[in-house]
N, C-alpha and C positions, 0 to 999 in steps of 0.2 A: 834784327831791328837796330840794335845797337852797331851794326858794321855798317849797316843804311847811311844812319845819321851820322855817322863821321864822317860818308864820303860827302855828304852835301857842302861840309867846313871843307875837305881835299878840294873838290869843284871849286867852290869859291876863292881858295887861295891860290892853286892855278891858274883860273879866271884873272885874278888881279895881274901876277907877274908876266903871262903872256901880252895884256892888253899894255901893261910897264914897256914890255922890250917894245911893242910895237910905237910905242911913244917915243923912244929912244933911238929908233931908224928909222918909221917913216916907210917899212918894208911892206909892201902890200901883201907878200908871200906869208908875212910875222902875223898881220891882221885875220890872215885869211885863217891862219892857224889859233888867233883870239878867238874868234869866230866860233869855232869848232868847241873850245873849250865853253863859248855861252850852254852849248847844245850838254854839253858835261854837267852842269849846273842844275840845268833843268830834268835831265835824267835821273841823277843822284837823286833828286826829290820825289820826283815819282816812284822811284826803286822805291824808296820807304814810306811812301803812302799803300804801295801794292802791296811788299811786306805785311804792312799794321791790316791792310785788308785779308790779304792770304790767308793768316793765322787765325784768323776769327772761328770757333767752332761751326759747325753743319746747324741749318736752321731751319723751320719749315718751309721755309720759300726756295732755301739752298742746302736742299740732304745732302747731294754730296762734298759740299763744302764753300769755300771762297775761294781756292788757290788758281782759280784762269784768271784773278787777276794780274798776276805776275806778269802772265801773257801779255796780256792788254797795255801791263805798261812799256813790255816790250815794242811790242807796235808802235806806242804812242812814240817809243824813243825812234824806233826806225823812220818813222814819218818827220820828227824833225831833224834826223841826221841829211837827209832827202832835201827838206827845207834851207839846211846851212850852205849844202854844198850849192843851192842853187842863189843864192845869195853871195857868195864868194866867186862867183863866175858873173854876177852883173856886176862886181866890183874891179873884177882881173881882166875882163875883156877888154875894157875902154881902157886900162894901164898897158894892156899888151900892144894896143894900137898907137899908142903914145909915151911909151918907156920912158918913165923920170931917172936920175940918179938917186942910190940908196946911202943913206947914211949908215952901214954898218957898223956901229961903234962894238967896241969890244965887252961893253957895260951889258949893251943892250943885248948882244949874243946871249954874255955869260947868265945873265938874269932868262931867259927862254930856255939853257940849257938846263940851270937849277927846277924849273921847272918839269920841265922833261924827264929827272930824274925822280922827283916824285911823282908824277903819276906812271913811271915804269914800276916804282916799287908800290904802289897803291894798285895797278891792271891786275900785277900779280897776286896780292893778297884776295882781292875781287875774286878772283878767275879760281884760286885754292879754297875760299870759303863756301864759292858758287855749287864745285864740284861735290865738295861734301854735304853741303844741305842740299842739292839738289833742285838750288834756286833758279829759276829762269832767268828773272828779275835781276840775280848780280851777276850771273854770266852774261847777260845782254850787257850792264853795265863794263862788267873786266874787259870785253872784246872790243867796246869803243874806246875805251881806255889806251888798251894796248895800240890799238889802230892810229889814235891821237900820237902817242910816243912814237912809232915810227916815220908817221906826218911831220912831227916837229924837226925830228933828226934830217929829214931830205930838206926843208924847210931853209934850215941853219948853213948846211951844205950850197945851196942853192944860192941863197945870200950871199957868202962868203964869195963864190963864184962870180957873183956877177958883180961885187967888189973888187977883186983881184983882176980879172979879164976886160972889164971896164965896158961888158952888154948887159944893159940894163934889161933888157928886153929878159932876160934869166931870171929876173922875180917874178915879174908878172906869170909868167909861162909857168913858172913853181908853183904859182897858187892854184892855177887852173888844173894842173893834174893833181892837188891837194882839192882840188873840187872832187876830180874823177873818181879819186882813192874814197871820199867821204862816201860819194853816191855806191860805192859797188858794197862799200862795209854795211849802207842802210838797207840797200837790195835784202844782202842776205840775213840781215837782221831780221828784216819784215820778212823775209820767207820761211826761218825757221822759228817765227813767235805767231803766223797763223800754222804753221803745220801744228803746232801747241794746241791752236784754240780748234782746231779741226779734226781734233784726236786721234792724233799722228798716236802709231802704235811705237812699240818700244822699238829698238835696233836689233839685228838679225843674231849679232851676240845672245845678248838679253834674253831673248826669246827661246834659245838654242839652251841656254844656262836653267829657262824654265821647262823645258820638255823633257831633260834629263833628270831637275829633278822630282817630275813629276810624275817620268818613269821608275825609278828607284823607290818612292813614298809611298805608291796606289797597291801593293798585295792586297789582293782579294778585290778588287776591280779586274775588267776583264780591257777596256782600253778609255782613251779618253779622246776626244776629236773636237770641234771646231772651236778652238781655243783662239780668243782674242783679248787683244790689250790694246791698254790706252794711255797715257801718261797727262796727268794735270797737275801742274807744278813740283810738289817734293811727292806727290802720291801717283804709285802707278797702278791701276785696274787689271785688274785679272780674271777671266770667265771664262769658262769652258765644263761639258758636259760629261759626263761620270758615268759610264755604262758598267753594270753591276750583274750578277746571274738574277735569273727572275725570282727563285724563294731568300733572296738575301733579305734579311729584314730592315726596316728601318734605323732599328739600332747599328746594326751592323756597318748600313751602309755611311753612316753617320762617323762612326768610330774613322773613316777610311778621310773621308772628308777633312776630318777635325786635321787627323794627320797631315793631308797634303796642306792645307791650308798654314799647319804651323811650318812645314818645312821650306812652301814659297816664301813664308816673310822671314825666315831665316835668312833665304837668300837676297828677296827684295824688301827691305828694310821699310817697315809701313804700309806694305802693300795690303789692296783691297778687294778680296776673293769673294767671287760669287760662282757657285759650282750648280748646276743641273742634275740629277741624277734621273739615269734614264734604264731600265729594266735589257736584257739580253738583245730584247729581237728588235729591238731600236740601234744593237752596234752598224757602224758603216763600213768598217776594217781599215780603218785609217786614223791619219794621227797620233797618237802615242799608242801603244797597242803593248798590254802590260802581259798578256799571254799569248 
């Protein structure tokens, strides 16, 4: 919550110095890149309303919790990243048909580049906190972030160029593929913040990490099979069926349970196990198969 709120201050103070250089040259490539950082602003804020929402405990209406909304504000970012670029391409088009001269002053550079350099070291902390908490929400934010810094550096480049070479036509043409680059980051934004909300399972690792140690754990179970997973924000689901001999008792088969369940959240930190227990002549012979 608290790395939320400080990016919305980060957004705002990159917002300011970008929209600065663009005052300062006149660069429609610089604007188009102002632009971008609006969509930074508005992101930062949602991150931390989904956050404050995320976190909320399970409630009757919501047992398993609040955490898709991280998702949701990913989307909502993807959808205005979608929205910027296409806003920066009604502006680059009719400059590309009409090339003006660009004022590159060296002020206005140096002010875009200062910029640039905080939010490279701001993507990064994003993208390190995101990993550890397991946030959707700052990873969707880190990877626009990052995507922004590499936009602004061809951006700077691009200006210079078409300073130096004296084709103007070089800014405009800059923004338009600073459009292209926005649309393909929001694509994949939006597509992997509904694969989130559509219970996209974990990755082939993951799953691989939970088979072994679900083979190792189960002594005295006979296999285990149609195991599935889900992931919703910092929490990942875990379910699968527990085949058992038929005089195993209930205690017994309990004791077996307790274990596997404490040795998945060993390995998936938080995780939320729901096991089946099913009697011999229900085995299928597949899946983890513990004897």
């Amino acid at each position: 919550m608290l790395f939320a709120g400080v990016g919305v201050f980060v957004a705002l103070g990159v917002l300011a110095l970008k929209f600065l250089a663009y005052r300062l040259t006149g660069s429609v490539a610089l604007y188009s890149d102002a632009l971008e950082s609006i969509i930074n602003v508005v992101a930062s804020g949602a991150a931390l309303v989904a956050l404050y929402v995320a976190q909320r405990p399970a409630d009757h209406n919501h047992p398993y919790g609040h955490t898709k909304a991280e998702y949701l504000s990913a989307v909502a970012e993807g959808v205005l990243i979608v929205l910027a670029a296409l806003s920066i391409l009604s502006v680059a088009v009719p400059h590309a048909l009409h090339p003006r001269a660009v004022e590159a002053t060296a002020l206005g550079l140096g002010i875009n580049f200062v910029a640039s350099v905080i939010n490279l070291v701001w993507g990064v902390l994003l993208m390190r906190v995101g990993r550890a908490s397991r946030s959707p929400a700052l990873l969707a934010d880190g990877k626009h972030v990052l995507s922004d810094v590499v936009t602004s550096v061809g951006v700077v480049l691009g200006v210079v160029l078409a300073k130096l070479t004296g084709w103007n036509v070089l800014d405009p043409l800059l923004a338009i593929l600073v459009a292209c680059n926005i649309l393909w980051s929001g694509w994949g934004l939006l597509s992997e913040s509904v694969g989130g909300l559509m219970d996209r399972g974990v990755d082939q690792l993951t799953e691989k990490r939970i088979r072994e140690v679900m083979k190792s754990h189960a002594s005295g179970a006979l296999e285990m099979h149609d195991l599935r997973t889900r992931t919703s924000g910092q929490i990942t689901f875990v379910e699968f069926h527990l085949v058992v001999p038929g005089d195993m008792t209930v205690s017994e088969s309990h004791v077996i349970c307790d274990r596997l369940e404490d040795a998945i959240r060993q390995e998936l930190e938080g995780a939320r196990i729901s096991i089946h227990v099913e009697p011999q002549e229900k085995a299928k012979h597949e899946g983890v198969l513990v004897l």
